[in-house]
C-alpha positions in Angstrom: 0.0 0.0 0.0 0.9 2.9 -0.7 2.4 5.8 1.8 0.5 9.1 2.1 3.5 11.3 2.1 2.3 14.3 3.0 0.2 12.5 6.2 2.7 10.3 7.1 5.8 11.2 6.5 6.4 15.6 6.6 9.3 16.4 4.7 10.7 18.8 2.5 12.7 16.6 0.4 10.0 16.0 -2.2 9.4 13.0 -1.6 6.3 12.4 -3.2 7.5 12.7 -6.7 10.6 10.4 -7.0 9.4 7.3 -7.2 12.3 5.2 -6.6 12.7 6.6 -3.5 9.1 6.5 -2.8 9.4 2.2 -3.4 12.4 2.1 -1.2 10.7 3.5 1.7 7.2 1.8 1.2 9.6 -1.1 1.6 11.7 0.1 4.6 8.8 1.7 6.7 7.4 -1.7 8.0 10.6 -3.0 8.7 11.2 0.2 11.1 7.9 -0.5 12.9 8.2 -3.8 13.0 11.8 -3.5 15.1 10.0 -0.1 16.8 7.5 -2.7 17.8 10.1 -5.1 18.7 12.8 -3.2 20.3 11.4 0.6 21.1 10.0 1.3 24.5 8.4 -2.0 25.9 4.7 -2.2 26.9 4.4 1.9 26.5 3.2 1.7 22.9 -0.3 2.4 23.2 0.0 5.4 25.6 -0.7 8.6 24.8 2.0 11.0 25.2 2.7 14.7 24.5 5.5 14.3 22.1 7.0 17.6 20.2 6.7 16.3 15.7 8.9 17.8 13.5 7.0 19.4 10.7 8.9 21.7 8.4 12.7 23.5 9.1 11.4 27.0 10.0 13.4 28.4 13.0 9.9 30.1 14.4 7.8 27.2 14.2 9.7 24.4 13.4 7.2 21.6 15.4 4.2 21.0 16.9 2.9 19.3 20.3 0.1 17.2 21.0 -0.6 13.3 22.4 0.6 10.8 20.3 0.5 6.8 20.1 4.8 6.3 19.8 4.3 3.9 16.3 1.9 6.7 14.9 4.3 9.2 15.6 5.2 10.9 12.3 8.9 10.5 11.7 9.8 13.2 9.1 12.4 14.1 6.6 14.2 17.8 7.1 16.6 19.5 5.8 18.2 22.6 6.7 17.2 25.1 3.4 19.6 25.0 0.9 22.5 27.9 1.7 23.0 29.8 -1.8 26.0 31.1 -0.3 27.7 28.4 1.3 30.9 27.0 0.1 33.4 23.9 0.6 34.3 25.2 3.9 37.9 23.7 4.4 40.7 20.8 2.9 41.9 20.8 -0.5 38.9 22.1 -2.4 38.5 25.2 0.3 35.9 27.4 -1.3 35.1 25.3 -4.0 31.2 24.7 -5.2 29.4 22.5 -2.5 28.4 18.4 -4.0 24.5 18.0 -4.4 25.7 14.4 -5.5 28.2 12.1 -3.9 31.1 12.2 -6.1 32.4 8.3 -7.0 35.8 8.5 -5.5 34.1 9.3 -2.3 31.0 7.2 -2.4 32.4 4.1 0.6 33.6 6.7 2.7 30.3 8.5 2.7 28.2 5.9 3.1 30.8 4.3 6.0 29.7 8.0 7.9 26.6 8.0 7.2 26.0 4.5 8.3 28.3 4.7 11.4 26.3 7.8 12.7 23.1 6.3 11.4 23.9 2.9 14.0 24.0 5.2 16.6 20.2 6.3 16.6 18.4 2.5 16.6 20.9 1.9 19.4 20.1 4.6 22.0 16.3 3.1 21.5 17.4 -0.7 22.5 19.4 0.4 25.3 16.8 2.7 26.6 13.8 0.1 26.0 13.1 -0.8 29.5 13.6 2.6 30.9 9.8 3.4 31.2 8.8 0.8 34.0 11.0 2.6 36.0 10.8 6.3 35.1 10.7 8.4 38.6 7.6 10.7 37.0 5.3 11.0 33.9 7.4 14.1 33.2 10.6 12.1 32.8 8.6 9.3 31.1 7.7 11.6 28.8 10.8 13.5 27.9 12.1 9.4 28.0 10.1 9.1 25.0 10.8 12.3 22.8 14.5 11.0 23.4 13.5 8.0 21.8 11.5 9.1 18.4 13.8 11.8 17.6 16.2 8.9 17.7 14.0 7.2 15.4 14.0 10.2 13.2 17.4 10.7 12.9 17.8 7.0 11.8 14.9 8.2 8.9 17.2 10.8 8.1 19.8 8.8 7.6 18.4 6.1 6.0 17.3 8.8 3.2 20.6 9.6 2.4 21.1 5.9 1.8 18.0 5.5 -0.4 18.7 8.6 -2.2 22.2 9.2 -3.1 23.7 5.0 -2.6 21.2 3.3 -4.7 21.3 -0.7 -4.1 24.4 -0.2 -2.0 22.6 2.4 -0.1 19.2 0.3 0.6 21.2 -2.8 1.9 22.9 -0.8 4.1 19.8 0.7 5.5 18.5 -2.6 6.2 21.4 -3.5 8.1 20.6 -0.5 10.2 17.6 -2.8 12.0 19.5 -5.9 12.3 22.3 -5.2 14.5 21.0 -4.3 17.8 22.8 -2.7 20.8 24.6 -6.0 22.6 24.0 -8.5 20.9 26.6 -10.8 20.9 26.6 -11.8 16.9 25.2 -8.9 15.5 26.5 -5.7 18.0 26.1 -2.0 17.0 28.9 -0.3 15.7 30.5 1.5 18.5 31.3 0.4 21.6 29.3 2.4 24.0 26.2 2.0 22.0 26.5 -1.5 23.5 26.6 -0.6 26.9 22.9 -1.6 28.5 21.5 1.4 30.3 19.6 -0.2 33.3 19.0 3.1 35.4 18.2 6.6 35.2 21.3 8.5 36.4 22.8 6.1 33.2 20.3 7.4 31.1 20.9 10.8 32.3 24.3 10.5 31.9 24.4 8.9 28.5 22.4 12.0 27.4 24.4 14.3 28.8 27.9 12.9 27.7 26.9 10.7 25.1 24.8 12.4 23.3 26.8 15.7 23.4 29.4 13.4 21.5 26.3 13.3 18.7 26.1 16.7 18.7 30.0 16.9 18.3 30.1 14.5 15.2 26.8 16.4 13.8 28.6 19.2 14.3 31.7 18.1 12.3 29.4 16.2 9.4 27.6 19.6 9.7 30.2 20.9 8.0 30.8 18.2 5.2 30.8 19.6 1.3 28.5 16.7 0.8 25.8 19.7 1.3 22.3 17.2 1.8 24.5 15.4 4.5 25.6 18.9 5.8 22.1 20.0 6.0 20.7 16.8 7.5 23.2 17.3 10.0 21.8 21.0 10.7 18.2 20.3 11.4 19.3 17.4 13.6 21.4 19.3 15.7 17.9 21.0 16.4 16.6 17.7 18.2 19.6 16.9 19.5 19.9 20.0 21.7 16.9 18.5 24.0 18.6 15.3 24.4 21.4 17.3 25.9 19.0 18.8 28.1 17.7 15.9 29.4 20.6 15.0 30.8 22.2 18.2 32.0 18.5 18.7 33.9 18.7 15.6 35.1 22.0 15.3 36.5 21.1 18.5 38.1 17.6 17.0 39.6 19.6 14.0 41.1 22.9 16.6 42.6 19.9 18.8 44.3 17.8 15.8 45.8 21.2 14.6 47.1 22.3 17.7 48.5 18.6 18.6 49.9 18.7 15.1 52.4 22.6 16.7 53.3 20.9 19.1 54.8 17.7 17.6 56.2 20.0 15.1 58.2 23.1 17.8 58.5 25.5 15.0 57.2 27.3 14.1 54.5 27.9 10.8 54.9 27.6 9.1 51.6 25.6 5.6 53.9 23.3 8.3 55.9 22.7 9.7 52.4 21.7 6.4 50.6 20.0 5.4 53.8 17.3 8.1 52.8 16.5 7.3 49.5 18.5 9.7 47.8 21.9 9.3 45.4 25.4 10.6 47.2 28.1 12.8 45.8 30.6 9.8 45.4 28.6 7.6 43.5 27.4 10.6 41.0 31.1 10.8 40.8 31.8 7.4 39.6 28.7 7.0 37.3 30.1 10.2 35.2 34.0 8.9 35.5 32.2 5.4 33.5 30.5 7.2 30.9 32.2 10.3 29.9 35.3 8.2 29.6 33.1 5.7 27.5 32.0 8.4 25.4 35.8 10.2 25.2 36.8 6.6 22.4 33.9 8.0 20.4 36.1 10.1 18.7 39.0 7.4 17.5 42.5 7.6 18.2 44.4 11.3 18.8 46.7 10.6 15.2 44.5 9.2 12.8 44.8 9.5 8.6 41.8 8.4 7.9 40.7 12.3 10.3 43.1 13.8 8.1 41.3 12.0 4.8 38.3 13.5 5.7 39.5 16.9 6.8 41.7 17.5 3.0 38.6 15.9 1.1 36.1 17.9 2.7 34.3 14.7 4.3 34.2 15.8 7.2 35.4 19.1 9.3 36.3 20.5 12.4 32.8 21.2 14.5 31.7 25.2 13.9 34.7 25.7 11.0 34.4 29.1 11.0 35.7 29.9 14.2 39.7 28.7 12.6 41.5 31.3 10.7 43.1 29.0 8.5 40.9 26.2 6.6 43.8 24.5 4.9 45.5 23.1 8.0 48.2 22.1 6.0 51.3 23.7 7.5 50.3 23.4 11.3 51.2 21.2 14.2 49.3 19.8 17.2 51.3 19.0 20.4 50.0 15.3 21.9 51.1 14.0 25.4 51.9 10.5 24.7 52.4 7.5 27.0 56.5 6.9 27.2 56.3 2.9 27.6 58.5 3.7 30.6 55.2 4.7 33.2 55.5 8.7 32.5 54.9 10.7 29.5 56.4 12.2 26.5 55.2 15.0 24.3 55.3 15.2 20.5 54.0 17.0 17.8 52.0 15.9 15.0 50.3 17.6 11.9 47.3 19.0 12.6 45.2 17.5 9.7 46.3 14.5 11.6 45.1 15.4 15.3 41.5 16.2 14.0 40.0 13.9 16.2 41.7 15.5 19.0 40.8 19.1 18.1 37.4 17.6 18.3 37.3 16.0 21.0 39.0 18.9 23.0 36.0 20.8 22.2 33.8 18.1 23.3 35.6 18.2 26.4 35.5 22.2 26.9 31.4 21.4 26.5 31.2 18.7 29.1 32.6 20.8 31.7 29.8 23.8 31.1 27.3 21.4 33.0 29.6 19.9 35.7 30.6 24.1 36.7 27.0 24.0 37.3 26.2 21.4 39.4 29.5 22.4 41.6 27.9 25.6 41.7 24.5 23.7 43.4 27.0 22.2 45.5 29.2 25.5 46.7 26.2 27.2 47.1 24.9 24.0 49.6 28.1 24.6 51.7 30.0 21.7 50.7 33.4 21.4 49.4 33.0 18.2 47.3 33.3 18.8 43.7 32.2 16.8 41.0 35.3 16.8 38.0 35.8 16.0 34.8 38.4 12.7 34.8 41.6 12.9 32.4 40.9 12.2 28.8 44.2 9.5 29.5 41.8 7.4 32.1 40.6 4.3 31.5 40.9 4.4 27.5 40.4 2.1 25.0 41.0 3.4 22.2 43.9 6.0 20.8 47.5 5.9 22.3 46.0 6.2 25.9 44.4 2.8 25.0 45.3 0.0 28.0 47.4 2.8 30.1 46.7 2.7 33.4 46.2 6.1 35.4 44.8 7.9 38.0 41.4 10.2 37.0 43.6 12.8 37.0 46.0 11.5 34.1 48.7 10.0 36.1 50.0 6.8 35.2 50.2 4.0 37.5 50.9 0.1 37.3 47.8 -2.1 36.3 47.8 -4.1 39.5 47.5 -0.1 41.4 44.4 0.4 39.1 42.7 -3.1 40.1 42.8 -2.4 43.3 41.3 1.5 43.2 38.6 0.5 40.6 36.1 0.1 42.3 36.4 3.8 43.9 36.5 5.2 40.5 34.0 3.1 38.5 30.2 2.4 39.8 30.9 -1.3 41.8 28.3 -4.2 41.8 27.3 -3.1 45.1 26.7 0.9 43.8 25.3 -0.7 41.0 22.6 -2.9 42.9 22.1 0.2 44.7 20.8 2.7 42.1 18.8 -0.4 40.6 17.4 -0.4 44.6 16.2 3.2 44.0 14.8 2.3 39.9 10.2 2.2 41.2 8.5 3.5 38.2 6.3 6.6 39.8 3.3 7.2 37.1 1.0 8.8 38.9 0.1 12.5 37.7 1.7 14.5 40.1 4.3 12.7 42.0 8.1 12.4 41.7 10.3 9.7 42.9 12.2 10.9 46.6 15.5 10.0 44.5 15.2 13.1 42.2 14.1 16.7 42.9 11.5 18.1 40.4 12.5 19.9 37.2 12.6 23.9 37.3 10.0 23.8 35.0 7.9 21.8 32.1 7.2 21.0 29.0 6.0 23.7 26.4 4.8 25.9 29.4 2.7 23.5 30.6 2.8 22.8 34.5 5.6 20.0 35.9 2.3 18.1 36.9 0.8 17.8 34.0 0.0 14.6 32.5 2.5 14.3 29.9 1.9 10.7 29.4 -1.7 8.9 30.0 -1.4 5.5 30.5 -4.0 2.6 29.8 
């Protein structure tokens, strides 16, 4: 049967009127509910919930809200308005006409992109599946589930730059995009910390926070590419993505303020007394963010990397907001790395810049993450406390890159691996922090009430109340 395009699927790619395209995705779209029924939220799927729907790219009015059953939500195709005067904005064709076709000499490393940032989406959804039983109010339910079909979206987004510009190669690969599935043993996603499960909500909040501020760093960087309807696919997701993001910083920040509200009730700060109450302590914030902003810091690939430097000289893929560099080219610059010695201390050495691309990034990525931690210290200074939640050494606990297998301190400072054994479990959530957060994990979905783990958010959704009923259950 045919699709209703302009019912189902809101676009402004035209979809309606190429009809190879039009096939492809009247053979795709069941396939994507049929793993949305499969592997989206479980047992949610016939609640109603008051989901924000992309429906055309305009800045002032670029979506709508209203209750929506999640597999009739209407995943769209945007993006960004073609920029007349935008040009190849860096490499070896530096202000050269932008590609409305993928040119053949570039075609595998496109789609290889396009389909490692495409894997990404689907994933977040599996890992996130069971997160509804346990969500500690409707409002977080809610804000749950926009996570999860803009993450749907953004696979649709990706999936018609397959159809449309890969052809058979394209369509395959798009298929492939519902068969792996995040941990599976045979069939994994992608990257590695796509495969991590997410079992709790300060995960989830954290993954959102740090994870998917690394999405909004490679966005950012295949924002730039001179592939322009990549470029602007990019653009309009980084719209969506900025929620996410919010989410997590919110959240984070709900979870710090609880803590540091039962610090006071009890005048302690006892990490036990603190857990004894129902509420998350300092420490084990701590080590949930040491897990998954190191997780998210092998995102980026190794510090030296040619294939970076590949993409930067053939305009695949830039540096994230490339106007901000006085010089495009990058061909006559260095970068300065701090390398392991083999010996147990460090040595420094310098490396061309188109090379260290990844790094730049990831420095940048780095320089964000810390905007939301200065804000919860701030809760906490303000509290009276001198604990401070930090940041740990992009050189701790890597797995990928040159750091990859060192061991170090949080703070960057190597140490032997039998040193590291023995402090793990002070720097990395333990089975027993683990079990406890799980303790804490009792769905709350009754219109008005929070779980005593968390402290309500500053505000709702769309203006509406924090105690509205964002998702209405059956």
């Amino acid at each position: 049967m045919s699709i209703n395009y302009t019912d189902r699927i809101p676009n402004n790619v035209d979809l309606g009127s190429n009809r190879t395209l039009q096939r492809a995705l009247e053979h795709w779209q069941p396939e994507f509910l049929k793993w949305w029924g499969e592997l989206g939220p479980k047992d949610f799927q016939i609640a109603d919930v008051y989901l924000r729907t992309a429906t055309s790219v305009d800045a002032k009015g670029w979506a709508t809200y209203g209750y929506v059953l999640m597999p009739e939500y209407r995943w769209g195709i945007f993006l960004n308005e073609r920029d007349s005067n935008r040009r190849i904005g860096f490499g070896d064709n530096y202000g050269q006409e932008l590609w409305q076709q993928v040119p053949g000499e570039y075609r595998a490393t496109l789609r290889r992109l396009i389909v490692t940032q495409g894997d990404t989406e689907p994933a977040s959804v599996e890992q996130q599946r069971m997160l509804g039983h346990t969500a500690p109010s409707l409002y977080d339910l809610r804000n749950l589930f926009q996570v999860n079909v803009e993450e749907g979206r953004h696979l649709w987004a990706m999936v018609y730059l397959l159809h449309g510009y890969f052809g058979r190669d394209g369509r395959e690969e798009a298929e492939e995009l519902l068969e792996r599935h995040s941990g599976d043993a045979n069939k994994p996603r992608i990257l590695g910390t796509f495969n991590e499960p997410i079992r709790d909500w300060l995960s989830f909040f954290m993954f959102t926070y740090f994870t998917d501020r690394d999405g909004k760093f490679q966005l950012k960087s295949l924002a730039e590419s001179s592939f322009d309807p990549l470029a602007r696919t990019c653009q309009f997701m980084l719209t969506e993505e900025a929620h996410h993001m919010f989410v997590g910083d919110t959240g984070i920040n709900r979870v710090v303020k609880r803590a540091l509200e039962v610090m006071q009730e009890l005048n302690t700060d006892d990490p036990q007394a603190i857990r004894n109450a129902g509420a998350i302590d300092l420490p084990t914030i701590q080590k949930y963010l040491n897990f998954w902003f190191t997780s998210s810091l092998d995102l980026f690939g190794s510090e030296t990397s040619s294939n970076a430097a590949s993409y930067f000289a053939n305009g695949l893929k830039g540096r994230p907001d490339e106007a901000q560099y006085e010089d495009h080219l990058a061909t006559d610059q260095v970068y300065e790395l701090h390398l392991p010695d083999g010996k147990g201390g460090t040595k420094t050495e310098q490396i061309p810049m188109r090379n260290a691309m990844n790094e730049v990034t990831r420095s940048s990525y780095v320089r964000d993450c810390e905007i939301g931690v200065k804000r919860w210290n701030r809760l906490i200074e303000k509290a009276g406390h001198s604990f401070r939640l930090t940041l740990p050494s992009t050189r701790f606990c890597r797995n990928i890159g040159n750091w990859a297998g060192v061991s170090t301190t949080p703070d960057g400072v190597p140490i032997t691996a039998e040193q590291f054994a023995a402090q793990k479990n002070q720097w990395f959530p333990s089975e027993s922090d683990q079990a406890f957060v799980l303790s804490l994990m009792q769905g709350v979905h009754e219109q008005g009430k929070m779980a005593a783990w968390i402290a309500p958010p500053d505000r709702g959704v769309n203006n509406l109340p924090v105690d509205y009923e964002y998702v209405r259950l059956h």
